[in-house]
C-alpha positions in Angstrom: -19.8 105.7 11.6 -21.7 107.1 8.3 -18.7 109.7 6.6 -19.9 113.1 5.5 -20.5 113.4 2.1 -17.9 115.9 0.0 -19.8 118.4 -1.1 -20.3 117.5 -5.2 -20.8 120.9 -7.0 -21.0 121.3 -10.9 -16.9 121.1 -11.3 -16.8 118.1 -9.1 -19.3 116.0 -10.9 -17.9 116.7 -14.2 -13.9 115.8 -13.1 -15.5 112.6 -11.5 -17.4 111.5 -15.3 -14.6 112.0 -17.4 -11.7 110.4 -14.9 -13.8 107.9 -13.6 -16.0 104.8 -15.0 -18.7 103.3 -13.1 -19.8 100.4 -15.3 -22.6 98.6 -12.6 -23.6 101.7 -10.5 -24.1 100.7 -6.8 -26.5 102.2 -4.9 -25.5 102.1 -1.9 -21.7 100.4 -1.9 -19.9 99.4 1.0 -16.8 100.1 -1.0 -15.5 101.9 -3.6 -12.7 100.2 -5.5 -10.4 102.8 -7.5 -8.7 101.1 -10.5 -5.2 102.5 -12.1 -3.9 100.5 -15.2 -0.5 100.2 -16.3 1.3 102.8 -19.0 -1.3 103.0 -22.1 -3.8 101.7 -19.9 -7.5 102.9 -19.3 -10.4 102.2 -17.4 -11.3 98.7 -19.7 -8.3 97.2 -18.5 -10.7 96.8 -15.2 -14.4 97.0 -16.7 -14.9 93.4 -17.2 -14.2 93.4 -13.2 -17.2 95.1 -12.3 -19.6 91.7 -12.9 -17.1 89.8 -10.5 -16.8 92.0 -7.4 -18.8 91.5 -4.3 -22.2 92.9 -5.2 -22.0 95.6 -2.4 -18.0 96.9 -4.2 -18.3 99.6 -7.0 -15.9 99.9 -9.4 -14.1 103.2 -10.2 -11.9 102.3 -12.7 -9.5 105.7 -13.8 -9.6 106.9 -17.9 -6.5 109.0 -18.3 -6.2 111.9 -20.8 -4.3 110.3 -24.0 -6.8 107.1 -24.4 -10.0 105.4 -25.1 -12.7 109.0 -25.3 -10.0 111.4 -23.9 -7.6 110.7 -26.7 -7.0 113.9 -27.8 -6.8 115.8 -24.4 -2.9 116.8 -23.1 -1.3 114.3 -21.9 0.4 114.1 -18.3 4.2 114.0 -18.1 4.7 115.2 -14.1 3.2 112.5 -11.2 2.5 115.4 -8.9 0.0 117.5 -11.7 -2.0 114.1 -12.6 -2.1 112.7 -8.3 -3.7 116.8 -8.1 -5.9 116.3 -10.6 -6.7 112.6 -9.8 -6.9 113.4 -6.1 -10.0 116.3 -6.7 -11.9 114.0 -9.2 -12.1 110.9 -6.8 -12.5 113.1 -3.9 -16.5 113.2 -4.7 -16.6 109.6 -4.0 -14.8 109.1 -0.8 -17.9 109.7 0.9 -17.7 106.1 2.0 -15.0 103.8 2.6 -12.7 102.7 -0.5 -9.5 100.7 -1.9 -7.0 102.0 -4.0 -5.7 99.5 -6.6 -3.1 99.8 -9.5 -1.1 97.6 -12.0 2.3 97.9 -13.1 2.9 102.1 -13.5 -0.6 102.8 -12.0 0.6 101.3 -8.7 2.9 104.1 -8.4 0.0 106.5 -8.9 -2.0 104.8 -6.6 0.2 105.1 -3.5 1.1 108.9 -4.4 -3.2 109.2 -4.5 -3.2 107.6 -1.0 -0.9 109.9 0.6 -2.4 112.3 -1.0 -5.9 111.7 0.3 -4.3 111.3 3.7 -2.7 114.2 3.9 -6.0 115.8 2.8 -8.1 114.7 5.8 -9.2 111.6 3.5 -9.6 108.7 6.2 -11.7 106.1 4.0 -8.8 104.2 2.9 -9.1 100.6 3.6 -6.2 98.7 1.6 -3.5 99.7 -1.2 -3.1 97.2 -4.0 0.1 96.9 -6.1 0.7 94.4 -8.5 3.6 93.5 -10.9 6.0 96.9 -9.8 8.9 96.6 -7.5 8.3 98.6 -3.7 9.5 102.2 -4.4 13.4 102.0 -3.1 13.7 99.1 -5.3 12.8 101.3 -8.6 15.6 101.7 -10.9 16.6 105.0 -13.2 16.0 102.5 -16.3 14.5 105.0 -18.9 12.3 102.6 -21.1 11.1 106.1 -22.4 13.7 106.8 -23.9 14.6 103.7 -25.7 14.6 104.0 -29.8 11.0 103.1 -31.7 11.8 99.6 -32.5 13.2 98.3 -29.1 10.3 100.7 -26.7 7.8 98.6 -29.2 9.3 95.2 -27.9 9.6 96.3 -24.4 6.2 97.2 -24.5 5.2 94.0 -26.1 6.9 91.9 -23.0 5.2 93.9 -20.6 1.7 92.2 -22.0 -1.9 93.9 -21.7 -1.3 95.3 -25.4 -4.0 93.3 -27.5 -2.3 91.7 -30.4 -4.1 93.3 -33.4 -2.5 96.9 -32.1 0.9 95.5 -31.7 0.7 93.8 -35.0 -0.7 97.2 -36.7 2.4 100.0 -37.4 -0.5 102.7 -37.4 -1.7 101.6 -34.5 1.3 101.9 -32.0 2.5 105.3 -33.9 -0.6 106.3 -32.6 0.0 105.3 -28.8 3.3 105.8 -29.1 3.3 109.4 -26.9 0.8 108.4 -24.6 3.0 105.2 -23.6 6.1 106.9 -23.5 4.5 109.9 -21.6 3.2 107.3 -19.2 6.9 105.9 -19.2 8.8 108.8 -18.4 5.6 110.0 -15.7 6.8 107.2 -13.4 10.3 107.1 -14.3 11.4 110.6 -13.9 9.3 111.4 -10.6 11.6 111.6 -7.4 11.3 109.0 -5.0 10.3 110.9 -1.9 10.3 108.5 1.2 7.0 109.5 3.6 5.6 108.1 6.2 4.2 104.4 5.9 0.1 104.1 5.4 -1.5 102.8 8.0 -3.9 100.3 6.3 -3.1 97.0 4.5 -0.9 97.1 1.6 -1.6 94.0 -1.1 1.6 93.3 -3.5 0.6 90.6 -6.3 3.2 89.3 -9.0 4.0 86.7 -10.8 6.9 84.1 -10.9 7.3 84.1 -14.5 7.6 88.0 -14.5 11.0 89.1 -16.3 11.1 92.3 -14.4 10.2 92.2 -11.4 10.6 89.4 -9.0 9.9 88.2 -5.3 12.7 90.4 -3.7 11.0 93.5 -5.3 7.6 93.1 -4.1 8.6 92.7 -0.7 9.9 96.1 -0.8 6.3 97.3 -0.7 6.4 95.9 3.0 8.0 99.2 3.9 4.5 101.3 3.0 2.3 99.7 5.5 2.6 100.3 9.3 -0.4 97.0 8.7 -0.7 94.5 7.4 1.5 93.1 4.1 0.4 90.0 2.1 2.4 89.4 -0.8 0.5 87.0 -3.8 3.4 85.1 -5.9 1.6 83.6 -8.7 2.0 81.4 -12.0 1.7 84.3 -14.3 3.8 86.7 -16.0 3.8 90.4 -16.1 0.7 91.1 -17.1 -1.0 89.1 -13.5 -4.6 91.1 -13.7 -6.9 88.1 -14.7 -4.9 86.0 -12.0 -5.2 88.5 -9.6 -9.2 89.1 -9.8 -10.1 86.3 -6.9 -7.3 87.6 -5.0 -8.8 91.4 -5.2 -12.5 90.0 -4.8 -11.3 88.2 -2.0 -9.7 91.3 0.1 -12.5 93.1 -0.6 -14.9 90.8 0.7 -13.8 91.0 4.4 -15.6 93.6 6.2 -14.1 97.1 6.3 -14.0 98.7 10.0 -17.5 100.8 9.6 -19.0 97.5 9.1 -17.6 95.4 12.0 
C-alpha cells in the first residue's frame, strides 16, 4: 500500500537540503537508501554510489555540520541532539519505503535513527546496514578522543577512508581535528541503552583484515534484529565501503514488501 506523504513545509524542506544529498534524483524510487559515514565523514564518502544502485534506489547520503559546505556550523557532541535533528530532516522522505545504512561510527547513528523512526510511527524501514563496528554490547569505553595529537592522527590513519594528501598535510588534519574527535567522543560517550530488537533485516559487513573489529563482534549485531541477520566477512580492511557496494546493491535489489 501507497504511504502517506509527511507533510513537507518550508522548515522541512530546508533540514532535508542541507542534511541530505541527492546526487541522481529519482523520480519515483522504490527506495530510499540513507547513507551515514564514519567519524569525519560526509555525504561523498557515498556519492560515487549513486551511478551503481538499482535504477529505482535513491541515494540519501547524510552531510553533517563540521564538513564538506557545513564546515563552519556547530558541531554535534551528544548522539541523542544529532538522531533529533537527523530524525526531522529525513522524516520528509519516508514517504516511501527506505534503508538505513552506516559505516564504522555512522552505524551507531543509524540504528539510534531506526528506533527513532519507529518509535515515531515511521514503518518504512526495510533493512539496517552496519559495517566495520562491533554490535552494541560488544563496544568498548576505549576513548580514541581523547588520545594526544600525534597518536589520534595515527589511529585515524589505520581506520582508512582519510585520502592521503590530508593526512600528509599538518594544516589539513589541524583543521579536521575537532570535527573527528567530536565525532569520536559522539559515539564513545553515548550510553548504551538496550531496546527492543528491529523487526526488519539487519546487514553486518566487515572485513578479515580489520585490526579492530573482528568476526565475534559483528555477530553481536544479531541481537538487533527479531529478522533476518546476514553477516558479510570479506578480504578487506577497515575501511570495507568499495567491497561492500555489490553487497548493498544486492540487498537492495530484492523487492521490498509494498512491492511483492
Amino acid at each position: 500500500m501507497a504511504r502517506v506523504s509527511p507533510a513537507w513545509g518550508p522548515r522541512g524542506l530546508l533540514a532535508a537540503k542541507r542534511w541530505i544529498v541527492r546526487p541522481r534524483r529519482v523520480p519515483e524510487p522504490r527506495l530510499r537508501l540513507f547513507c551515514i559515514a564514519h567519524a569525519g565523514g560526509g555525504a561523498a564518502a557515498f556519492t560515487p554510489w549513486a551511478k551503481r544502485l538499482p535504477f529505482d534506489v535513491e541515494l540519501c547520503a547524510i552531510r553533517f555540520p563540521g564538513r564538506e559546505n557545513r564546515i563552519d556550523e556547530p558541531l554535534f557532541e551528544d548522539l541523542q541532539s544529532l538522531v533529533g535533528e537527523l530524525e526531522r530532516a529525513v522524516t520528509p522522505l519516508t514517504d516511501r519505503p527506505f534503508a538505513i545504512l552506516g559505516h564504522c561510527s555512522g552505524s551507531v547513528v543509524g540504528l539510534e535513527l531506526a528506533r527513532r523512526l519507529r518509535e515515531s510511527g515511521r514503518d518504512g524501514l526495510t533493512a539496517l546496514i552496519v559495517s566495520s563496528i562491533p554490535g552494541p554490547d560488544r563496544r568498548t569505553s576505549e576513548a580514541v578522543h581523547l588520545l594526544p595529537r600525534d597518536e589520534f592522527f595515527a589511529r585515524v590513519a589505520r581506520y582508512g577512508g582519510i585520502d592521503a594528501t590530508v593526512l600528509d598535510s599538518p594544516e589539513l588534519m589541524e583543521m579536521f581535528e575537532a570535527t573527528l574527535r567530536a565525532d569520536f567522543r559522539m559515539v564513545e560517550e553515548a550510553p548504551h541503552v538496550p531496546a527492543r530488537p528491529l523487526d526488519v533485516p539487519v546487514v553486518a559487513v566487515g572485513g578479515r583484515d580489520d585490526p579492530f573489529v573482528n568476526r565475534e563482534d559483528l555477530e553481536a549485531w544479531r541481537k538487533e534484529t527479531s529478522a533476518d541477520f546476514t553477516l558479510h566477512h570479506l578480504d578487506a580492511g577497515h575501511f570495507v565501503l568499495e567491497e561492500a557496494m555489490e553487497i548493498v546493491a544486492d540487498t537492495l535489489l530484492r523487492p521490498t514488501p509494498e512491492a511483492m
